[in-house]
SEDO-121010 format. One record per atom (N, C-alpha, C): residue in one letter; x, y, z. Coordinates in steps of 0.02 Angstrom, whole numbers, padded with zeros to 5 digits, always signed. Layout:
<rs>
AXYZ/...
</rs>
This chain:
<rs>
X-00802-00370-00897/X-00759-00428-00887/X-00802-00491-00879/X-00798-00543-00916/X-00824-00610-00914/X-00811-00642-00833/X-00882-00663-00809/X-00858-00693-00749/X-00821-00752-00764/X-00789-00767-00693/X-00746-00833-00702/X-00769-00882-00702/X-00793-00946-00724/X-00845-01008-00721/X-00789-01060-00695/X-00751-01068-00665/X-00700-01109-00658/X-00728-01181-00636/X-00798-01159-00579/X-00795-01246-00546/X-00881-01246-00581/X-00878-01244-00668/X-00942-01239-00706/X-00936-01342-00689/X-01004-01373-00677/X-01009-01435-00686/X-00989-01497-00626/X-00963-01438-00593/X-00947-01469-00515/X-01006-01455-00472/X-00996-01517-00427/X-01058-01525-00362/X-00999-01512-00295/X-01049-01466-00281/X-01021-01434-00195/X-01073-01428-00144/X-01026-01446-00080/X-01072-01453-00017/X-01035-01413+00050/X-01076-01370+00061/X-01036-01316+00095/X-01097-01326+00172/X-01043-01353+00233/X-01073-01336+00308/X-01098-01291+00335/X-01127-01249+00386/X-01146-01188+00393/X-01129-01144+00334/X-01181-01168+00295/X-01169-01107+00223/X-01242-01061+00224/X-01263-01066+00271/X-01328-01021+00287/X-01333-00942+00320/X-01251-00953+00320/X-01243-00888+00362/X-01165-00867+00354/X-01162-00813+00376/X-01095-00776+00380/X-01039-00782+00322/X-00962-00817+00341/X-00933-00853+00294/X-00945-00889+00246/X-00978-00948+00280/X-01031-01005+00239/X-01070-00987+00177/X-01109-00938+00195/X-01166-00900+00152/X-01109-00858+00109/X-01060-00844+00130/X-01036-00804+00063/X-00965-00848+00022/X-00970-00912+00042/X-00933-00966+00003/X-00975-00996-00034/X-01057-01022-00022/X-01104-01047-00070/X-01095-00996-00115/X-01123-00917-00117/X-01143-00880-00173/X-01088-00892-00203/X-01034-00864-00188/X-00975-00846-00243/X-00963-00923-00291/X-00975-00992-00247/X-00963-01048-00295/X-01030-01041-00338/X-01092-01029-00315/X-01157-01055-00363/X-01117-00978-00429/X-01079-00951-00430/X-01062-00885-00490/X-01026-00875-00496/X-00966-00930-00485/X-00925-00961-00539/X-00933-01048-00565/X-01013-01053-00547/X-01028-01119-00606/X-01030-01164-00556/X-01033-01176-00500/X-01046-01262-00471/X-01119-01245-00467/X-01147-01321-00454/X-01209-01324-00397/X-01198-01337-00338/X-01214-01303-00300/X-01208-01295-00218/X-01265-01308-00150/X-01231-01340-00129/X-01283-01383-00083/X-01286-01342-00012/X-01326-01319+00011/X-01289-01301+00096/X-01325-01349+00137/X-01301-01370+00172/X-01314-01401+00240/X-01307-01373+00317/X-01360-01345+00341/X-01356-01302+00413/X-01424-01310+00414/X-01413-01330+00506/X-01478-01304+00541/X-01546-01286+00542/X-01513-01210+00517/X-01577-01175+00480/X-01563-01134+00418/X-01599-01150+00358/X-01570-01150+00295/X-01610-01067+00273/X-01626-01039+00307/X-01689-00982+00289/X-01647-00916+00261/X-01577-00926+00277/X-01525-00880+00248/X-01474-00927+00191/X-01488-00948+00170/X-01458-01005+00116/X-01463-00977+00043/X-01392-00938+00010/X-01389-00908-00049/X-01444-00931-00099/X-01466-00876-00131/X-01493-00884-00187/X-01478-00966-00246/X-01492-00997-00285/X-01468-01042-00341/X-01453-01101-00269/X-01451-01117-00198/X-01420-01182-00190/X-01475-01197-00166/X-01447-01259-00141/X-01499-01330-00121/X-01499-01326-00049/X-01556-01295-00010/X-01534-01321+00055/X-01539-01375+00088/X-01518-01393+00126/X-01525-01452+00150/X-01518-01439+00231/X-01566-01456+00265/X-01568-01473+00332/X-01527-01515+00387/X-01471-01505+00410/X-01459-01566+00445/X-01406-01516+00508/X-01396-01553+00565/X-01368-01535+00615/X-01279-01593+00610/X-01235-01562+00596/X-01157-01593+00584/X-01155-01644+00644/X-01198-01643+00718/X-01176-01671+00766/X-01231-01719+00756/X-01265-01736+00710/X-01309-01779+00690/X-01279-01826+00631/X-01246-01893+00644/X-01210-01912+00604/X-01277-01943+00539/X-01326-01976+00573/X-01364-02000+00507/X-01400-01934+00463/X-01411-01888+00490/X-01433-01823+00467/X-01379-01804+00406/X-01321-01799+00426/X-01273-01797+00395/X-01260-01831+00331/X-01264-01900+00338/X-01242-01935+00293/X-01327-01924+00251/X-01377-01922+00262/X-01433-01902+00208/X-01402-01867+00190/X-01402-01786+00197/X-01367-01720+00158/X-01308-01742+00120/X-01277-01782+00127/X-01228-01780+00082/X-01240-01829+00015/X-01275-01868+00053/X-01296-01910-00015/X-01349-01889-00057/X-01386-01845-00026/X-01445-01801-00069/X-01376-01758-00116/X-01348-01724-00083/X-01317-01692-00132/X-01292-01701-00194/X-01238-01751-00161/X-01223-01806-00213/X-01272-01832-00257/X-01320-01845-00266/X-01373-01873-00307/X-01411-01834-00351/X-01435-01783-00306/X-01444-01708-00357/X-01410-01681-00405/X-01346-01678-00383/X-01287-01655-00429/X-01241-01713-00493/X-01269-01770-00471/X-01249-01832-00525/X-01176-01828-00468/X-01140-01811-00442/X-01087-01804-00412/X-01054-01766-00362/X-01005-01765-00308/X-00995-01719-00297/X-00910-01708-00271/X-00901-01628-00310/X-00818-01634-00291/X-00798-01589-00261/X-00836-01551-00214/X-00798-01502-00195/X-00845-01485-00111/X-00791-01513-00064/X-00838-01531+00022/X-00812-01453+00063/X-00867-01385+00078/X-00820-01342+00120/X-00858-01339+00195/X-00802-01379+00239/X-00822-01379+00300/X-00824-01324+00352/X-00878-01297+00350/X-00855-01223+00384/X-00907-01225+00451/X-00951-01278+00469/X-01001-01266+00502/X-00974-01261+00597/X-00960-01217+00623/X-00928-01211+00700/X-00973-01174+00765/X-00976-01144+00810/X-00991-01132+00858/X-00920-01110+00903/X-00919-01047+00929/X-00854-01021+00975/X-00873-01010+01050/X-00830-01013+01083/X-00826-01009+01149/X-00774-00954+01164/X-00775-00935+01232/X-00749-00894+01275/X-00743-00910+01339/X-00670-00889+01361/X-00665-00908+01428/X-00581-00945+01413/X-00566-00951+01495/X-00502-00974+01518/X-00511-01073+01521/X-00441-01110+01515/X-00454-01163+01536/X-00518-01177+01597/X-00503-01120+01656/X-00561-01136+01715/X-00624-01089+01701/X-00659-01083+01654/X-00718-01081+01639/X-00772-01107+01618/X-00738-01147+01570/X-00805-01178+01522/X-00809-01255+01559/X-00859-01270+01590/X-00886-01335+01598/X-00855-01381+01544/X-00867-01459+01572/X-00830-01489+01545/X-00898-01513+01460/X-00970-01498+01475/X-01007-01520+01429/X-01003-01462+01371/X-00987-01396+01376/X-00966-01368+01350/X-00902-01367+01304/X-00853-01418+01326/X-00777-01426+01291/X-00816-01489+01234/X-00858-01519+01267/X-00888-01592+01243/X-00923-01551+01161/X-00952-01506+01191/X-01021-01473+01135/X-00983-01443+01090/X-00943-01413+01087/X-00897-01355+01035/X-00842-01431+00986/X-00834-01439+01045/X-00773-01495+00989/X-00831-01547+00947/X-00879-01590+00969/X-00929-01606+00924/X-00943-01574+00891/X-00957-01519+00880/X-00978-01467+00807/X-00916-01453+00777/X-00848-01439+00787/X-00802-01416+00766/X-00746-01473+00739/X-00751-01505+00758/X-00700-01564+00764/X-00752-01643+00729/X-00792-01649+00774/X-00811-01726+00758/X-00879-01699+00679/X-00909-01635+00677/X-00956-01606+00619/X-00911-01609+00563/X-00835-01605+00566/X-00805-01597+00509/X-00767-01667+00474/X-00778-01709+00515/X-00756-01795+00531/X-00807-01823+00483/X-00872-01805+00533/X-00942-01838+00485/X-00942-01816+00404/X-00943-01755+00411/X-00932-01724+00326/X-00911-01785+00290/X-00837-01779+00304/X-00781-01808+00262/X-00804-01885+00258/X-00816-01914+00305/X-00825-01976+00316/X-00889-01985+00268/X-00943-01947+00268/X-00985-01994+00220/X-00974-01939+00134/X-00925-01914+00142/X-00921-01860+00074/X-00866-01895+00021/X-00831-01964+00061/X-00766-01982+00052/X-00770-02016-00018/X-00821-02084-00015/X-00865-02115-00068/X-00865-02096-00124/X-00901-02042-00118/X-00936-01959-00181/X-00862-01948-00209/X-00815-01926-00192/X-00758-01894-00195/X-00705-01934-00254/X-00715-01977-00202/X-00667-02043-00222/X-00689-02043-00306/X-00769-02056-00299/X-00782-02087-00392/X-00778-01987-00431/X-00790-01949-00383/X-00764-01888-00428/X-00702-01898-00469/X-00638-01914-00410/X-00569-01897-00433/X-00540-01924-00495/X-00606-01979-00484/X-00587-02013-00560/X-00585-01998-00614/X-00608-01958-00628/X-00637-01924-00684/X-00610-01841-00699/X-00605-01800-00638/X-00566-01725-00627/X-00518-01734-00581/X-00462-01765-00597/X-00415-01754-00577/X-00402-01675-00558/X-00387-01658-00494/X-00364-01603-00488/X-00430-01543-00452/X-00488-01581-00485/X-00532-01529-00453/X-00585-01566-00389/X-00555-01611-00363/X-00599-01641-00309/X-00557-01624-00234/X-00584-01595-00191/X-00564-01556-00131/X-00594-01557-00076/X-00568-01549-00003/X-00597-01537+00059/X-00584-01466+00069/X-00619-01426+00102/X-00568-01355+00116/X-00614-01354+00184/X-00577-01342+00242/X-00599-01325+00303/X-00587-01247+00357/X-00642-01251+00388/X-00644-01170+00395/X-00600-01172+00459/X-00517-01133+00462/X-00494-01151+00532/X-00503-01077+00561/X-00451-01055+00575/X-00438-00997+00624/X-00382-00984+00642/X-00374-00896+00648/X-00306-00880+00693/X-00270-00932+00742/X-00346-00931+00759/X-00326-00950+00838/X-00294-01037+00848/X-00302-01048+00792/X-00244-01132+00790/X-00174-01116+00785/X-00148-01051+00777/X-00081-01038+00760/X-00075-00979+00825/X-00096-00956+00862/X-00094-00878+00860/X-00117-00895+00950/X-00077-00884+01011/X-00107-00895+01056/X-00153-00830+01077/X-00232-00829+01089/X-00286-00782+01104/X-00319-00791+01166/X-00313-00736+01204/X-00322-00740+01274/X-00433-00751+01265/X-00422-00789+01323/X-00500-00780+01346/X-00541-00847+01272/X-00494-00895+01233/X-00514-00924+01192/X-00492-00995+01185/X-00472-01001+01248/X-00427-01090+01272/X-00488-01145+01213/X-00548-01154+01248/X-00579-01198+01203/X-00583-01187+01112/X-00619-01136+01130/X-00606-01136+01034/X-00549-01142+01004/X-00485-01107+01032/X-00405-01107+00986/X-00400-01191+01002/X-00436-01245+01062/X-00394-01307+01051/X-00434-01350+00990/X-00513-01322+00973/X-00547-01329+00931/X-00518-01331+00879/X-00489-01279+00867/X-00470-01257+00802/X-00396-01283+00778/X-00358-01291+00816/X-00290-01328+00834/X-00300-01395+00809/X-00358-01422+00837/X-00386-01507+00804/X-00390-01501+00729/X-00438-01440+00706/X-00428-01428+00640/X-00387-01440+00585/X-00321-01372+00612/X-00279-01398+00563/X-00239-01461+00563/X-00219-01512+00615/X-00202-01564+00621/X-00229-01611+00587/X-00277-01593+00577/X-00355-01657+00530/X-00333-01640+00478/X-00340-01566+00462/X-00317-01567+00375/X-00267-01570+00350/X-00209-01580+00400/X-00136-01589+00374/X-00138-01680+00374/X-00179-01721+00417/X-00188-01780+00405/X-00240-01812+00350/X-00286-01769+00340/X-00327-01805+00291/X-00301-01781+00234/X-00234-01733+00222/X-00216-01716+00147/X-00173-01782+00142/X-00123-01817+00186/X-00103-01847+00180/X-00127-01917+00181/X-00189-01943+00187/X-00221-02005+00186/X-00252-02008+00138/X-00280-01938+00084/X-00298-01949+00028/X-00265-01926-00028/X-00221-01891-00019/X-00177-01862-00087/X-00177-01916-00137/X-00167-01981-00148/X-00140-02028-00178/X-00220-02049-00205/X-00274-02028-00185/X-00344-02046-00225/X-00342-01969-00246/X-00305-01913-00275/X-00326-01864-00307/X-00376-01849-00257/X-00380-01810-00196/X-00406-01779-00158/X-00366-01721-00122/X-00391-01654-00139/X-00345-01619-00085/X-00407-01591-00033/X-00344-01583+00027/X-00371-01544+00099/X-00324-01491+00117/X-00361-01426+00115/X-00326-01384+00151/X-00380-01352+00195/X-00339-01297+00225/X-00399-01249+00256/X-00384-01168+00277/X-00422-01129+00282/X-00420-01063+00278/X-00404-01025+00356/X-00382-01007+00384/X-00392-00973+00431/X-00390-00900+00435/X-00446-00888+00450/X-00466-00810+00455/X-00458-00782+00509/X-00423-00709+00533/X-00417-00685+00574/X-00495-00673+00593/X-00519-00614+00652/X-00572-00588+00644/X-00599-00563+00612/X-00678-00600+00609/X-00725-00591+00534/X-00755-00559+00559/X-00782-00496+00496/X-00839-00476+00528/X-00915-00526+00514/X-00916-00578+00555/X-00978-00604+00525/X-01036-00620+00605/X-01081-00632+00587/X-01143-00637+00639/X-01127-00668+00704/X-01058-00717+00731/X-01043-00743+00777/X-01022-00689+00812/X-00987-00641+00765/X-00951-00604+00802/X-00980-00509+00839/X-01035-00535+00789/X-01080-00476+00809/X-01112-00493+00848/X-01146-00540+00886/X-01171-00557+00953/X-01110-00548+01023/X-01065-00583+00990/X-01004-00554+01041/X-00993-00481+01068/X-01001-00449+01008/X-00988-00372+01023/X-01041-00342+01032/X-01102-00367+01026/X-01172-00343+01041/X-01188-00369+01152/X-01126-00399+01147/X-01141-00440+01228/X-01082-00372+01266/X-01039-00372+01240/X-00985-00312+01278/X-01018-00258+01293/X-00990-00243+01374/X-01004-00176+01381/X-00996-00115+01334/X-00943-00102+01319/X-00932-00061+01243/X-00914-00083+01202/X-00973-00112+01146/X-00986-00148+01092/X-00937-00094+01043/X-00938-00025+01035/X-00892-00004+00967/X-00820+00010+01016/X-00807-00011+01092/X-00745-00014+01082/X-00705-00058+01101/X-00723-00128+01107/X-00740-00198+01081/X-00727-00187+01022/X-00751-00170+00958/X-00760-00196+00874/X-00686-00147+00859/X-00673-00084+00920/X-00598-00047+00872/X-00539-00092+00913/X-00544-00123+00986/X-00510-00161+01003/X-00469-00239+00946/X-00544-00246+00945/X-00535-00323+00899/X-00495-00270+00817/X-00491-00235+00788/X-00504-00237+00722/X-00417-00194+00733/X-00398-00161+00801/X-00343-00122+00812/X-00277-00193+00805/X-00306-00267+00837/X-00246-00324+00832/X-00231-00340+00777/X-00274-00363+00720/X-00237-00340+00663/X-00204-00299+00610/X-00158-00296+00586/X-00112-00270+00559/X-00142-00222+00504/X-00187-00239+00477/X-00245-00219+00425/X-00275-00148+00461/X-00280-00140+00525/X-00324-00101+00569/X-00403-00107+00544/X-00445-00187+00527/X-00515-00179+00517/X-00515-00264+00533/X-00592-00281+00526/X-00588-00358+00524/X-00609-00380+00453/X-00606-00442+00459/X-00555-00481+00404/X-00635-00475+00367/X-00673-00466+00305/X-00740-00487+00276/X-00740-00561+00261/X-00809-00579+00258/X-00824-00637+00251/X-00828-00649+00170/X-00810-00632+00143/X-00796-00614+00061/X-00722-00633+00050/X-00711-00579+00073/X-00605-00615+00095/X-00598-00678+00102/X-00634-00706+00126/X-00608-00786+00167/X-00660-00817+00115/X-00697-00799+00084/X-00728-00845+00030/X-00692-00859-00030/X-00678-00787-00042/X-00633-00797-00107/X-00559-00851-00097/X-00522-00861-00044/X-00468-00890-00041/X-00482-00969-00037/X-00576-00996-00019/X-00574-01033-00001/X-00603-01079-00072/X-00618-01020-00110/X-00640-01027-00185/X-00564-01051-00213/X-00537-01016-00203/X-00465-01031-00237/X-00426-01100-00216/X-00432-01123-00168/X-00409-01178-00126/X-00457-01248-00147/X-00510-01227-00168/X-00559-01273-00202/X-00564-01273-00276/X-00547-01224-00307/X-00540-01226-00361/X-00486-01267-00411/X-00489-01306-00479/X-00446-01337-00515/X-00375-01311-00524/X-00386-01229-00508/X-00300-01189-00541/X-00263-01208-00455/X-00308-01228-00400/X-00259-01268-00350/X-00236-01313-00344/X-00243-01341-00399/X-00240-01429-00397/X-00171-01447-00383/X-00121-01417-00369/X-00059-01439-00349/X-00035-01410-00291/X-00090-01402-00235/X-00105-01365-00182/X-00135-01406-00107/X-00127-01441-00083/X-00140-01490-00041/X-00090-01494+00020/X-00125-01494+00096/X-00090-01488+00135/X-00086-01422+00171/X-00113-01373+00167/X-00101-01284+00158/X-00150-01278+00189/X-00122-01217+00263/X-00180-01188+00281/X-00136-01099+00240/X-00211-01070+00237/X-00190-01018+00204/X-00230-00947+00252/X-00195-00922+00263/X-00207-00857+00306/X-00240-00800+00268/X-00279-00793+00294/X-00336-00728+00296/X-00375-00682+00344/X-00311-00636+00361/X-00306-00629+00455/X-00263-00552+00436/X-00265-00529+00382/X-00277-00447+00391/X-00182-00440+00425/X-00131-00488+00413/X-00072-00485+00428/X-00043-00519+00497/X-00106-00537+00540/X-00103-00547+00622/X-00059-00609+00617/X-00062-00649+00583/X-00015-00726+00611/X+00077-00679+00601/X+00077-00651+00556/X+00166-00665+00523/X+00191-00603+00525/X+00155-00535+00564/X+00190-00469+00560/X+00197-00464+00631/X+00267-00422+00631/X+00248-00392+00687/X+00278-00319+00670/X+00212-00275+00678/X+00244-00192+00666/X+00239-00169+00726/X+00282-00118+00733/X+00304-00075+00792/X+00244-00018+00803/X+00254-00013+00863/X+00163+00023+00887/X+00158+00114+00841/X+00125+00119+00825/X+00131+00193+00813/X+00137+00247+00865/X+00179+00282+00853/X+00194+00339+00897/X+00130+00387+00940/
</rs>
């Protein structure tokens, strides 16, 4: 079977794409045809074919370099996936208040900066590909889904989809779409330190993987591919949409097994 080349000639810039989710949203775009930029931290896990690029999201001039390198490398760029986050744990009365400060700067104000200096790039894309110039942002269950022991991150993530239901609507009319993905539990590296910190790490991982409906956690492949699709041209009449990838957890409810 011929691979799919769909976003062949497009420039993409993907946030924490050095790892986990991230890392498996660069590969799958650099093989179906974009050039792909990652921007994280530490780039030493940064797919094969992309560009890394160094920068910290809570670093706004850091930021705006990476995006304009990208942009410049690529003659253009149309396709922004904001996935770069940090999670927390704990009740409203746990987490210090520099802690609510630190997570929402990476989660909230890292995905602000993106957009804000990606907006430019975009803008002179849409001109030209109608239909294939896009934001896609990485949300979560937990903006829809109330999760005990996760007050800061679900209000993190809550900011999320609110941003992308507002920035679809502040740019729709320049041929820009924004949506975003929310993944139940991934199995990806955040979440393996989590379960590597529990007292019973495998019954912790059958706990977490027993709440969704799926009975496993969600792959970081799963949530790439949808986020491929959400970025891709055959979405182009797709804007506004968060799209679930959560193994059934937001919209079922099945009756316990006997």
């Amino acid at each position: 079977m011929m691979a799919v080349r769909d976003f062949e000639g497009l420039g993409a810039l993907v946030t924490g794409g050095a790892s986990g989710i991230g890392a498996a949203v660069a590969a799958l775009l650099v093989a179906r045809g974009a050039r792909v930029a990652v921007l994280d931290r530490e780039t030493g896990g940064a797919p094969a074919g992309t560009l890394p690029l160094t920068a910290d999201v809570t670093d706004d001039a850091a930021v705006r370099t990476a995006v304009d390198t990208a942009a410049r490398e690529f003659g253009g760029l149309h396709t922004v996936v904001s996935n770069a986050g940090i999670g927390a744990l704990g009740t409203v009365a746990d987490n210090p208040d520099d802690e609510w400060l630190r997570v929402l700067d990476v989660n909230v104000l890292g995905m602000v900066r993106t957009a804000r200096h990606a907006l430019p790039h975009l803008r002179r894309a849409a001109a030209g590909r109608p239909g294939a110039v896009s934001v896609t942002h990485t949300c979560s269950i937990a903006a829809t889904a109330g999760l005990p022991q996760r007050a800061l991150y679900s209000a993190s993530k809550g900011a999320v989809l609110s941003l992308t239901l507002a920035m679809a609507a502040d740019h729709v009319r320049e041929g820009i779409r924004v949506n975003c993905v929310n993944p139940g539990t991934a199995d990806t590296p955040w979440v393996g330190r989590l379960l590597d910190a529990a007292d019973d790490p495998a019954a912790e991982r059958a706990a977490l993987a027993a709440r969704q409906p799926t009975g496993r956690l969600v792959g970081a492949d799963e949530v790439a591919a949808a986020v491929a699709y959400l970025a891709s041209p055959a979405a182009a009449a797709v804007t506004g949409t968060a799209l679930a990838v959560d193994g059934g957890m937001q919209g079922l409810r099945l009756r316990p097994l006997a």
